[in-house]
DOMIDO-552828 format. One record per residue: residue in three letters; x negated, y, z negated of N, C-alpha, C in turn. Coordinates in steps of 0.001 Angstrom, whole numbers, plus 500000, padded with zeros to 6 digits. Layout:
N
ALAXYZXYZXYZ...
***
This chain:
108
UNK807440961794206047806679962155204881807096961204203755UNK805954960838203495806672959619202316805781959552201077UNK806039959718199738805341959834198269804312958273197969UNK803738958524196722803063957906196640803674956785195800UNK805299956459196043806299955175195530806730954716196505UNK806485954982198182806582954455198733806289953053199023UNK807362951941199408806910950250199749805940950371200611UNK805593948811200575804402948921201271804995948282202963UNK806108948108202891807334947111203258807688948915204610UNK807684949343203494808341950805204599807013951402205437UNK805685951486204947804947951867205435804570950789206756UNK804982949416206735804423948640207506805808948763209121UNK806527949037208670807793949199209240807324950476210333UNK806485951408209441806576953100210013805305952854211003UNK804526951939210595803075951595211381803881951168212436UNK805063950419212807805292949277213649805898950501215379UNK805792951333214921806540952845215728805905953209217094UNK804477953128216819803346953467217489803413954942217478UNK803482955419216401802967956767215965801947956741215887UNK801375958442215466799830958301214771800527958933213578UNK799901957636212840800398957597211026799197958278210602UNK799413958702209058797939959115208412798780959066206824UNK798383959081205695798279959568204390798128961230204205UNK799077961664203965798509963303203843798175963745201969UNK797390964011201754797241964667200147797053966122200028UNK798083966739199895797675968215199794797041968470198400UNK796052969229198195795473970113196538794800971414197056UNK796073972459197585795359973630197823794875974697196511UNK795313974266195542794084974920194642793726974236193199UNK792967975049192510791785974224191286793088973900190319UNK794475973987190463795358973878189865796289972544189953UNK796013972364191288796675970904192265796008969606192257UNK796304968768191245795366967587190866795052966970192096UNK793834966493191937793291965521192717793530964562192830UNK794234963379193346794148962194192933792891961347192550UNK792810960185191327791737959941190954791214958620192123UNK792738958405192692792373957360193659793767957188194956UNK793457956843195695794968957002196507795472955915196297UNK796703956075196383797834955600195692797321953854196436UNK797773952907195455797712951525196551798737951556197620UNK799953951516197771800749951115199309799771951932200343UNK798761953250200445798579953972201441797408953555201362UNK795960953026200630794993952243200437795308950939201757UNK796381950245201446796364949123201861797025949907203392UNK797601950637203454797853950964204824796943951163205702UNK796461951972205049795061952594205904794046951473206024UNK793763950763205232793019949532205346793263948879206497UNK794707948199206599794905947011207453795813948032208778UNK796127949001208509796368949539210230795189950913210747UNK794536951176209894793134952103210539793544953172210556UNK794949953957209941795544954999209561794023955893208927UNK794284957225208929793362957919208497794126958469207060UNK793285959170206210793670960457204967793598961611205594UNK794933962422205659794806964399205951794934964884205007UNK793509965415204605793486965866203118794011967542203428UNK794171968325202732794092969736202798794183969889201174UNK793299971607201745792601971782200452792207973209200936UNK792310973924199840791310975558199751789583974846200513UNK789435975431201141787695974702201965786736975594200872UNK787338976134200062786374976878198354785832975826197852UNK787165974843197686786542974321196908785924972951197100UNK785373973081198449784738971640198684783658971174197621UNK782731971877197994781796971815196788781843970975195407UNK783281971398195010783502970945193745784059969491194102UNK784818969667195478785586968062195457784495967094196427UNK783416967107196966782341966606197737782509964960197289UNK781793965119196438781723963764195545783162962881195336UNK784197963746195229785431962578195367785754961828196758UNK785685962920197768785750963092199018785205961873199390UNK783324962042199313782590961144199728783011959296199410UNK783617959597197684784185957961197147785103957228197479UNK786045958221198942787078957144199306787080956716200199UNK787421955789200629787336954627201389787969955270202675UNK787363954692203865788388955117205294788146956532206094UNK788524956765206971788546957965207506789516958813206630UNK788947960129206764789104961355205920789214961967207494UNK790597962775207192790542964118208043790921965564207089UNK790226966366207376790277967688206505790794968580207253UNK792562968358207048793200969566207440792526971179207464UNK793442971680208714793058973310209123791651973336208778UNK791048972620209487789421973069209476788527973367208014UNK789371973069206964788805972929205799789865974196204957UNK790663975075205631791473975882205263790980977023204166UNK790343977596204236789733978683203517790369979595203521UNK791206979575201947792187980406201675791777982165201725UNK791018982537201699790412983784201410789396984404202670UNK789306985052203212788209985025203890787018985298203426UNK786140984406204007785338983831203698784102983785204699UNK782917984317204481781099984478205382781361982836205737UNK780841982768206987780211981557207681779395980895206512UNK778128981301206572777343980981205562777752980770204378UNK778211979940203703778622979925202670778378977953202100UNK778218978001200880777551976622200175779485975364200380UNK780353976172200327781524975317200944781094975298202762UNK781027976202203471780834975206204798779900974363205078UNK778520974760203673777867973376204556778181972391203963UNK778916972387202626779374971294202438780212970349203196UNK781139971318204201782319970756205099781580970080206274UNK780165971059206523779140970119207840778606968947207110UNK778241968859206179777360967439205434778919966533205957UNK780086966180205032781170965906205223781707965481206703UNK781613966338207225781413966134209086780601965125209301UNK779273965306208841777718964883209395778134962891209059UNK778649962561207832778793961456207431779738960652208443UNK780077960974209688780788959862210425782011959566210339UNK782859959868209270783976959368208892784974960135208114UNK784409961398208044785469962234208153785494963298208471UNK786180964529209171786115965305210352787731966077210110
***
């Protein structure tokens, strides 16, 4: 697990493992900032080794985060199935947001 001051020197080191690496960003609620952009060392990771983002997040509040979601670059994976803190109807304007999200190819 490594912050967003991590080298880019250590991340290339951790790629060299043959793990499956990823970027994780947790914001499980409307309280837990978003990042406005991911950090550069994990940008450039994910770039040049095909590493994915494991986002997790309340799946409430997709809706509201759709549009950030959609603006970043790379594969997106959306921890625990979108994690819906509350229970929560199938039908609901957050899962189809999580199927549109799905539907786009690139993140799942």
């Amino acid at each position: 697990m490594v912050d967003d001051k991590v080298t880019e020197r250590a991340l290339q080191d951790t790629d060299g493992l043959s793990a499956e690496c990823a970027a994780r960003v947790c914001t499980c609620s409307r309280a837990a900032p978003f990042p406005g952009r991911w950090p550069t060392p994990w940008r450039r990771a994910c770039r040049r080794s095909g590493w994915h983002v494991q986002l997790q997040l309340d799946g409430r509040l997709l809706p509201e985060r759709e549009a950030q979601i959609r603006s970043r670059p790379g594969r997106i994976v959306i921890d625990h199935v979108g994690k819906f803190l509350s229970p929560s109807r199938l039908i609901t304007a957050a899962f189809h947001c999580l199927l549109r999200l799905v539907d786009s190819g690139r993140v799942w």
